[in-house]
N, C-alpha and C positions, 0 to 999 in steps of 0.2 A: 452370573456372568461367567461364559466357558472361558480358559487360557488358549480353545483350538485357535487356531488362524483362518480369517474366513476371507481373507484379501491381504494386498500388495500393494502399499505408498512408500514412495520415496521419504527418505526423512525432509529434508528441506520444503515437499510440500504438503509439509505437516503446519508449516508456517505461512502458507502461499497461497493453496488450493483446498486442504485436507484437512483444516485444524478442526479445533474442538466448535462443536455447532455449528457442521459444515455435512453433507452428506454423502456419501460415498456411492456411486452405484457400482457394485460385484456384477460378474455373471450370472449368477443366480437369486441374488437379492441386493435390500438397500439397506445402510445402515448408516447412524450420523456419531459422530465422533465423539467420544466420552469428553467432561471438561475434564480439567488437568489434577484436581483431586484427586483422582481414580489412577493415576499414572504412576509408575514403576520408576524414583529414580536412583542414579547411580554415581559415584566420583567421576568414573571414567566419561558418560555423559554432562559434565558440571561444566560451564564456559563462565569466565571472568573476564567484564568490560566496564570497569568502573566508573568511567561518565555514562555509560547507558544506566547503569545500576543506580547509578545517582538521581538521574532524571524521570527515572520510572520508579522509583523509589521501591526498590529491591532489592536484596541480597545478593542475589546468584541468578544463574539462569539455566537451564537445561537441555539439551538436544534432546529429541527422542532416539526411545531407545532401541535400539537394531534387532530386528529376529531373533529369538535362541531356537537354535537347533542341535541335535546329534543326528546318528545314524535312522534312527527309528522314526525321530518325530520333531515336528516345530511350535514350536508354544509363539504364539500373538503377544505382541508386548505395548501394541493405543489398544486400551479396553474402545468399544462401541457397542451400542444396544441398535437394536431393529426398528428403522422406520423407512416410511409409515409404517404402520401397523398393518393398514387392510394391507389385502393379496389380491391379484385378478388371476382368475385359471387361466395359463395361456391355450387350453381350448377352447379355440373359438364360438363353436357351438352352446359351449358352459358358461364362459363368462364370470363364474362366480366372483363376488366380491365377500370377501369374509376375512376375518382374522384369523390367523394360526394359530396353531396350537401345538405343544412338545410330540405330542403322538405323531402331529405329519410330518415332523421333521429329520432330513437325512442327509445321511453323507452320500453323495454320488461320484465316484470317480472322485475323491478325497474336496470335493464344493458342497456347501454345504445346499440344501436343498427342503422345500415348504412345497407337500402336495395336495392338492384340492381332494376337499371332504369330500362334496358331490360326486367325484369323479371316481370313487373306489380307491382313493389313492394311486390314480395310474398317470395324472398328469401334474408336474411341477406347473406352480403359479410365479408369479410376477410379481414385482412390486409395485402398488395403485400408482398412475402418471400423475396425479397431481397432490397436493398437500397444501395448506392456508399457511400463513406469516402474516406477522403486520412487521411497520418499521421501528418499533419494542425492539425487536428481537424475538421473538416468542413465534413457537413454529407447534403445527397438531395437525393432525390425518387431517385430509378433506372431510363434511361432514355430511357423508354417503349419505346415509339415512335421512335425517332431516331435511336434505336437500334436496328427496327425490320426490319428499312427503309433502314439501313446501311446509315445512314447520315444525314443531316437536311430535312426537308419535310413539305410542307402545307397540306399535307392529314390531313383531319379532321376526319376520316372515322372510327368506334368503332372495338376496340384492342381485342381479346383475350388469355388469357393463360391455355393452354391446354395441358394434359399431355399424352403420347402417348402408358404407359402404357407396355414398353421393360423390361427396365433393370433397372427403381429405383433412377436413379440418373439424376443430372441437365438436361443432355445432352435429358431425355426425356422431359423435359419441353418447349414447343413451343408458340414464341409471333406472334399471327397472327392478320393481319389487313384486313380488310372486302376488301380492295382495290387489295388485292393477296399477298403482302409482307409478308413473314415468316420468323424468325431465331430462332435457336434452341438457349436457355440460357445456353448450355454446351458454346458459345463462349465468352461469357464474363468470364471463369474459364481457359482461355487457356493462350497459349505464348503470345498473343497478346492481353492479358487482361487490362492495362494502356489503349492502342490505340482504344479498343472495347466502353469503354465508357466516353472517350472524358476526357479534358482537367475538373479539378477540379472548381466549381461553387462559392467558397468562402462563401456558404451558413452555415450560423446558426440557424439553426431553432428552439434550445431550448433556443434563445436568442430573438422572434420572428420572426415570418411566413416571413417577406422579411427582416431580417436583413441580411448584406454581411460584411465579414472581407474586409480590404482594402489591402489584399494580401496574397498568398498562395506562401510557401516556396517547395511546394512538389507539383504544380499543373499537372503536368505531370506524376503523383503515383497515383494519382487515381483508387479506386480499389473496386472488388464489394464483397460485404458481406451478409449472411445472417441474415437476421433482430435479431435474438437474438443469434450474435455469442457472444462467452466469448473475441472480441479481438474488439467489435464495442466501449467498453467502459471501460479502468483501470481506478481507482480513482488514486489521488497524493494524498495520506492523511500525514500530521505530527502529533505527539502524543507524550505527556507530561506525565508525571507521576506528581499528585502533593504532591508536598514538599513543604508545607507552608513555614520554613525557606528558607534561601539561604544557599545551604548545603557546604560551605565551610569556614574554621575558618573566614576569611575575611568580607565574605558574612554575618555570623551568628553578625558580630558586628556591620557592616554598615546597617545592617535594624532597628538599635535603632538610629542610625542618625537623628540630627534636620536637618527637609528638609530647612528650611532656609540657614543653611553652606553650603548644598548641594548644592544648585540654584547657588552658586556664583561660584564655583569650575569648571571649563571649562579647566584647560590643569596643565601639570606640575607645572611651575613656580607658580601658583597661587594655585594649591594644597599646593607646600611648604609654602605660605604665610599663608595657613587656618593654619598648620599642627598644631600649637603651643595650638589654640582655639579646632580644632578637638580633638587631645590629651585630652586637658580638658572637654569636654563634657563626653568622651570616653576613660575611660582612661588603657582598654585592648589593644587601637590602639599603645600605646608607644614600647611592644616587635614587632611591628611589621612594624617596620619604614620603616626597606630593601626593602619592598613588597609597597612602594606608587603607582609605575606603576599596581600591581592589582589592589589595590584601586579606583586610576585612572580611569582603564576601568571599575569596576564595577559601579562609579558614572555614566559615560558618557552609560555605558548599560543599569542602571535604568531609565536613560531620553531619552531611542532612539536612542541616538546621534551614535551608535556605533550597526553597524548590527553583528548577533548573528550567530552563524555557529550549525550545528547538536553538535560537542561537546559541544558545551557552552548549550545544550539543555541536553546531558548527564550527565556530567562532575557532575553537581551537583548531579542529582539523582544518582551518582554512588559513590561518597562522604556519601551520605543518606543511603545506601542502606548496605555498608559496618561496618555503623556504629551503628548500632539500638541501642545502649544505650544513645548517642548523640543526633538522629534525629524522632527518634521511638515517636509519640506523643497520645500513649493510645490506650485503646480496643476501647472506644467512637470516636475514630476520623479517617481520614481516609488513616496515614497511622500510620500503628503497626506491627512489626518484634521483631524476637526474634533470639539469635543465636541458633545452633544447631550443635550438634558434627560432627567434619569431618571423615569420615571414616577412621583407621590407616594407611590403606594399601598405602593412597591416598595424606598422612598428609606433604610431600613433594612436590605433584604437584597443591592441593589445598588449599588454605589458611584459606579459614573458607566457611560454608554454612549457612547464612541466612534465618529463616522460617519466611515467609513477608505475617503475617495472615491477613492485610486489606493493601491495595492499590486500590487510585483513578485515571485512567487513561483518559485523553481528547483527543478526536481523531477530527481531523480539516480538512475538505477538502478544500485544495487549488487552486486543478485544477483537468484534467484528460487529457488524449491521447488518440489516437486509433492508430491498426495498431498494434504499438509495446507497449509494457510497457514501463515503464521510468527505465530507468538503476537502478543496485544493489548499492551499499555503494562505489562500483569503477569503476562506470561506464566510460569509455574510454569517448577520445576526440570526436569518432564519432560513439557515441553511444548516442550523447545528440537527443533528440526528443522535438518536439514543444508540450508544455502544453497548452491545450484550454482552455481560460476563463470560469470563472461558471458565470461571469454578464458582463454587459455592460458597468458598470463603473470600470476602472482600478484602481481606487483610493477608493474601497469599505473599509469601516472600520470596518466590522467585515465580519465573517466567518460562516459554516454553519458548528458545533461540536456535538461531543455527548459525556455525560461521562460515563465510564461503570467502575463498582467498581468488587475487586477482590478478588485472592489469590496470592499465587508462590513461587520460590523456588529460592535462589541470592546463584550462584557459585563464590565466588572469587578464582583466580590463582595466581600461584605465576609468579611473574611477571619476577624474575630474572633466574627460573627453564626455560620459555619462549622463553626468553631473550640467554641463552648456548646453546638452542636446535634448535632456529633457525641459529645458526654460522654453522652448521652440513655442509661439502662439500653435501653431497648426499640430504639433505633436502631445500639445495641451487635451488640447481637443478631441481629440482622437483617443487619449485615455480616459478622459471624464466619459466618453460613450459605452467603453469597455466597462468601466465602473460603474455607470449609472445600470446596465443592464443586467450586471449582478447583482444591483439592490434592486432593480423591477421581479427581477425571479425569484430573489430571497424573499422579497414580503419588505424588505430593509427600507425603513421610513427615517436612516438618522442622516437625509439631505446631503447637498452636495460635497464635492469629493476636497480634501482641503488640498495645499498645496503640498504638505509633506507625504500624502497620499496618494498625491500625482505620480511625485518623485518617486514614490516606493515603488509603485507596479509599473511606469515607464523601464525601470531598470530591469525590472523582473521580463515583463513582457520580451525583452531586447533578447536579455540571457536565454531567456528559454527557447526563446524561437530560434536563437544560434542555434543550443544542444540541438533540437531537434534535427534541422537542417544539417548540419558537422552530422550526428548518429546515423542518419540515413545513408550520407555518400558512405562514411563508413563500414554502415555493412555491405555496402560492395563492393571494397577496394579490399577488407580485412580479413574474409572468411568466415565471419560470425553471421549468425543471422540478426535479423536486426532486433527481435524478442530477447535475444540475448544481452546487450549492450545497454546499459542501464545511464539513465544522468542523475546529478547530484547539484544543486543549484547553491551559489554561496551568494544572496544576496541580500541586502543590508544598506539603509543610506542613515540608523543611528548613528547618532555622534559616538567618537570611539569604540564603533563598534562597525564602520564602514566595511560591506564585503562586494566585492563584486566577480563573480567567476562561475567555470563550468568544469565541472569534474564527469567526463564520460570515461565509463569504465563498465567490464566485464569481468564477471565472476562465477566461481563456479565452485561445490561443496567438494570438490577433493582438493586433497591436499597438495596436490601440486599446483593449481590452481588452473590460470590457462595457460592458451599456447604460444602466447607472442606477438602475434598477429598487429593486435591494436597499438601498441607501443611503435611497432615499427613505422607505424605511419608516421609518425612523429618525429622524423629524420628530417635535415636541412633540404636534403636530397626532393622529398615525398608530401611533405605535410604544405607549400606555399602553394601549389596547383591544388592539392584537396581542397584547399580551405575556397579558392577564389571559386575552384568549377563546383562546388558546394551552392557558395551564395550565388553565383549567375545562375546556375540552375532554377533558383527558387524566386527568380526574379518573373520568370512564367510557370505559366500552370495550363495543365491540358484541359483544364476547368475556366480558365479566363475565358472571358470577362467575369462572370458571374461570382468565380471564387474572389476575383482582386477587389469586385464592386461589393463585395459580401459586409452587410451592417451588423457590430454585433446588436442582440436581443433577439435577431428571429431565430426561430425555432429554440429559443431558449437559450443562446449560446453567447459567452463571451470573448469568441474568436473573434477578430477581426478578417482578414485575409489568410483562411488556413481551411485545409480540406485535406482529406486522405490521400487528397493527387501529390500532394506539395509536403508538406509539415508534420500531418497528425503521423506519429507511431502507437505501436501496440500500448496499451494499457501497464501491462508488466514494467515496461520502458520507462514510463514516464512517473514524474511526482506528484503534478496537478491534476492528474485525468485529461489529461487532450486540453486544458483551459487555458483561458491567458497566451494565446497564440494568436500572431499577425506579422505575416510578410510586409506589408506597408511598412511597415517600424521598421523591420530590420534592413531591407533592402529597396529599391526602385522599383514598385511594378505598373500594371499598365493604367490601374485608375489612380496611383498616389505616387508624385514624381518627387515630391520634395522634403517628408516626413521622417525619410530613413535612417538610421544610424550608422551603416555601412554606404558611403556613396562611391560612383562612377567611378572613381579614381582609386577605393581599395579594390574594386571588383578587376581593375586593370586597362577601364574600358577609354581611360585619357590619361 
């Protein structure tokens, strides 16, 4: 593996777009991304986020790490190896399909460069358009040969792919072999696309050139792709907001804790024996005797001992978030919120809005998939998908993160206005369809939906389709575009653990973070017209009737009333994948008058 540089990514989407068993395509070739075993790192590179560290149960975490250069020369700092393998001559006449070899390869005008045998070495080749995955993880050249042979073959004899110049698509793409064997590449795109290119190879290649997993749960899915499709690579990233304290009364006392009392405290009984000594070190812990079992878990989650769930990763930032006079730690530091007026109109179904002028957020990748994405925040029983390792070692103690600093805007709701409107018979209804059509798609046979399951994605549904709605007008009131402006959902109907809220926010990996933009909306002056011409807007669609009449289950989907005219944002944006969205719920539209959460009278219209 050379140290030259054979290409140019950002660090951030090393965790985004670019991570490890993900594929790059160069100007001159292709190459996928070494896993993180293979990677260089450094102090100066080192990020510490100890609820993320907790939860992902890690040590540390690492950025990648930046270019070296001097005067003369730049050394590459993500190792990555060459794939696919094969090559196409990009002369057309040649076509060759073969694999390189060190002798054709060069540097041209400082790129590096792969020139076809056949051709004298006078013409650089390409990198082959397509390559197989299954939803393993597991990725290997297309299999040229065999597939032009229709089967296993000792033909040694030189492949071409040649295009015939119709109609534009695969089906004119032809693998021909000197011996007379042809097949058009329209058939590996057909009904018998799994059987056309054989049984899955358990190969890893951004884990090394012959590594093989020790078994494929989908080897008979195998399926062929084009080398830079958007579905050959999701990242799984998780992402911290940090909150130096532990934002919750509990929390805020046990971080002044002597780690010595702490070390000895292992279960109930022996908490009560501390309690007496605890108390007197500590002596805020006495109003709060009731509460030993939090206590408890927070000792045993400060040492590990006790694995952390996504709320336990919310829970506190949404504690923080609601509180800025509490948790708010200055303009110097990295996070600082302010409150700001709630709109009248609104003053009963929002509870306060948060202007959150600096926020540090760490984004970790843990794994990734192909094929399909990894399910939204309720993914079904048979929706779970196999996440592919980013190394070799299963037992890696850090992670490969980025931190990018911010802005944003924190919606609290009320929680008990939530709480009446999801009892609604008719809004009952309307989510049992939403949830029923995610166990039709899952495969998910564990029956209907109960009532605390109602309540759960009634709230969720509400929230999300707010953010969406709120994200949109905002990128055209703020300057950002709207890829840019991210949401954060804080939603929760557990006992003692109730959340309800929306955190939009924009971020960006330099250190100064952004530019102001989105907080400003968020003025007494600015933010009660955003919020009303937001929801009236989404009360039509340039798509009604058919968006607002729209059932979830067709076409696989458990939108209700949402389409790209209205609600859906980019991917990047969003947390569930465009899911769990429905204008009905939030607002009045033209086929559901009476279902909504926001009525007539917040919109302005009586």
């Amino acid at each position: 593996m050379s140290n030259k540089p054979v290409g140019d990514v950002r660090p951030s989407q090393i965790i985004t777009t670019f991570g490890p068993g993900a594929i790059v395509d160069l100007q001159t070739l292709s190459v996928v991304v070494a896993g993180v075993d293979e990677w260089r790192k450094s102090d100066e590179q080192r990020i510490q986020e100890p609820r993320l560290e907790r939860n992902l149960r890690v040590k540390c975490f690492y950025s990648a790490p930046p270019a070296e250069s001097d005067f003369h020369s730049r050394t590459g700092t993500i190792p990555s190896y060459l794939f696919p393998r094969y090559q196409v001559c990009s002369n057309a006449q040649c076509g060759t399909l073969s694999e390189p070899s060190e002798q054709n390869f060069k540097r041209h005008e400082k790129r590096p460069v792969f020139l076809c045998q056949l051709c004298g070495g006078k013409n650089p080749v390409n990198p082959a358009p397509f390559i197989v995955a299954c939803p393993s993880g597991h990725m290997d050249d297309f299999p040229w040969r065999t597939f032009a042979h229709r089967g296993p073959t000792a033909c040694k004899q030189p492949m071409q792919l040649m295009s015939l110049g119709k109609t534009g698509t695969v089906r004119d793409l032809e693998v021909k072999c000197k011996c007379g064997d042809k097949r058009s590449v329209g058939d590996a795109f057909g009904e018998k696309k799994h059987k056309v290119v054989g049984v899955c190879s358990r190969k890893r290649p951004w884990l090394g050139p012959t590594n093989l997993d020790s078994q494929c749960s989908h080897a008979d899915q195998c399926e062929t792709l084009q080398r830079g499709a958007t579905n050959s690579w999701f990242p799984v990233v998780k992402s911290a907001l940090s909150i130096k304290d532990a934002a919750t009364p509990v929390g805020k006392i046990m971080t002044k804790a002597d780690l010595d009392i702490i070390s000895e405290i292992y279960n109930a009984d022996n908490l009560n024996t501390y309690w007496k000594l605890l108390v007197k070190k500590l002596p805020e812990l006495e109003s709060y005797a009731n509460e030993r079992p939090a206590i408890l878990e927070y000792i045993l989650k400060s040492r590990g001992e006790i694995k952390t769930d996504d709320t336990d990763l919310l829970l506190p930032e949404w504690e923080a978030l609601r509180d800025p006079d509490g948790y708010s730690q200055g303009e110097r530091s990295d996070f600082f919120s302010q409150k700001a007026e709630v709109p009248e109109k609104l003053r009963d179904v929002i509870k306060a809005v948060i202007q959150v002028r600096k926020l540090l957020e760490v984004r970790a990748l843990t794994g990734f998939t192909r094929i399909e994405s990894k399910g939204g925040p309720f993914a079904g029983a048979g929706e779970d998908v196999d996440i592919a390792p980013i190394s070799r070692d299963q037992n890696l103690e850090w992670l490969p993160a980025v931190e990018v600093r911010g802005e944003g805007l924190f919606f609290e709701f009320n929680g008990e206005a939530l709480n009446d409107w999801s009892k609604d018979t008719e809004v009952k209804n309307r989510v049992k369809k939403m949830i029923a059509a995610q166990q039709n798609n899952a495969g998910d046979e564990s029956g209907p939906a109960t009532e605390q399951e109602i309540r759960e994605k009634s709230r969720f549904i509400v929230l999300h389709s707010f953010a969406h709605t709120v994200m949109r007008a905002l990128a055209l009131d703020c300057g950002y575009s709207g890829a840019s402006i991210r949401e954060r959902i804080y939603s929760s109907v557990e006992a003692g653990r109730e959340m309800s809220g929306v955190l939009l926010y924009t971020a960006s990996p330099d250190s100064e973070g952004s530019l102001g933009g989105l907080i400003d909306l968020g003025t007494k002056e600015r933010l009660g017209s955003l919020l009303q011409d937001a929801l009236r807007d989404v009360t039509r669609c340039s798509s009604d009737p058919l968006c607002a009449s729209h059932e979830p289950n067709k076409h696989r989907s458990t939108n209700g009333a949402a389409c790209h005219a209205c609600v859906l944002v980019p991917e990047t944006s969003c947390e569930a994948y465009n899911s769990w969205l429905d204008r009905s719920l939030l607002v009045p539209t033209v086929a559901n008058q009476d279902v909504s959460f926001f009525t007539p009278k917040h919109l302005g219209w009586i």
